[in-house]
C-alpha positions in Angstrom: -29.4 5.5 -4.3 -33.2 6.7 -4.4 -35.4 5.6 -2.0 -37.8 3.0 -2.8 -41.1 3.9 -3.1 -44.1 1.7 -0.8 -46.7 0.9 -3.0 -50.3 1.6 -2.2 -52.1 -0.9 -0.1 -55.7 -1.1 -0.7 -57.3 -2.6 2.3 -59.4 -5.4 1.6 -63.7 -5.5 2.6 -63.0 -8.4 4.3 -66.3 -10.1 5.8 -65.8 -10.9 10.0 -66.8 -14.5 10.9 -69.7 -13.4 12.4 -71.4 -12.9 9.6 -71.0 -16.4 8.7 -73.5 -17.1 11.3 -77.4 -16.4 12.0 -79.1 -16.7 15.5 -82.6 -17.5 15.4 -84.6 -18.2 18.3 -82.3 -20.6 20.3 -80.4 -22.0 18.0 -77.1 -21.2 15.1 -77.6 -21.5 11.7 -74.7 -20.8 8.9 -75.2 -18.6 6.1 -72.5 -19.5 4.2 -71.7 -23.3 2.2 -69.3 -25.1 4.2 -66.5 -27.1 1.2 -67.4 -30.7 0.7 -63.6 -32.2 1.0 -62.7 -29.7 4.0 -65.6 -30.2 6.6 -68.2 -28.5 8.3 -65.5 -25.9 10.0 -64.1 -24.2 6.2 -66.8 -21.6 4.7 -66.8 -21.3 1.0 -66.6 -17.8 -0.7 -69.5 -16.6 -2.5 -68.7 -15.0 -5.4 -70.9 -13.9 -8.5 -70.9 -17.2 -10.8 -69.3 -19.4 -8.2 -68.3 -20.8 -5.0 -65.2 -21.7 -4.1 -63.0 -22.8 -1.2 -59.9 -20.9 0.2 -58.2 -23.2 1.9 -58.1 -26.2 -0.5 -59.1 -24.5 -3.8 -62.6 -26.3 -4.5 -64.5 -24.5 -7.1 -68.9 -25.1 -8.0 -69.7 -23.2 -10.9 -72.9 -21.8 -11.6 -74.1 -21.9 -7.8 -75.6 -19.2 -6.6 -76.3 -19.5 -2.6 
C-alpha cells in the first residue's frame, strides 16, 4: 500500500478577540455587532456584503459596519 498523502493546511488570518474591543479613555467599547438572537457576548463576522453570526447562523444582508 502507498502512503497517504496529508493535504496542505492553509492557516487561517484568524482575528484575536482583542480586536473586538476598543479602550478609550476609561472605558470599553466593541467594534464589532454583537447577533440579535445570541446576546451581547456572540460577535458577528464582518464580511464584504454581510454580517453574519457563527454560532447560530444569523445572516443581515447589505450591512456594512
Amino acid at each position: 500500500m502507498a502512503a497517504a498523502k496529508k493535504a496542505a493546511v492553509k492557516k487561517s488570518d484568524s482575528i484575536s478577540k482583542k480586536d473586538a474591543y476598543k479602550i478609550s479613555g476609561g472605558s470599553v467599547e466593541r467594534t464589532k455587532p454583537s447577533c440579535p438572537k445570541c446576546g451581547p457576548g456572540v460577535f458577528m463576522a464582518t464580511h464584504k456584503d454581510r454580517v453574519s453570526c457563527g454560532k447560530c447562523g444569523y445572516t443581515e444582508f447589505g450591512k456594512k459596519e
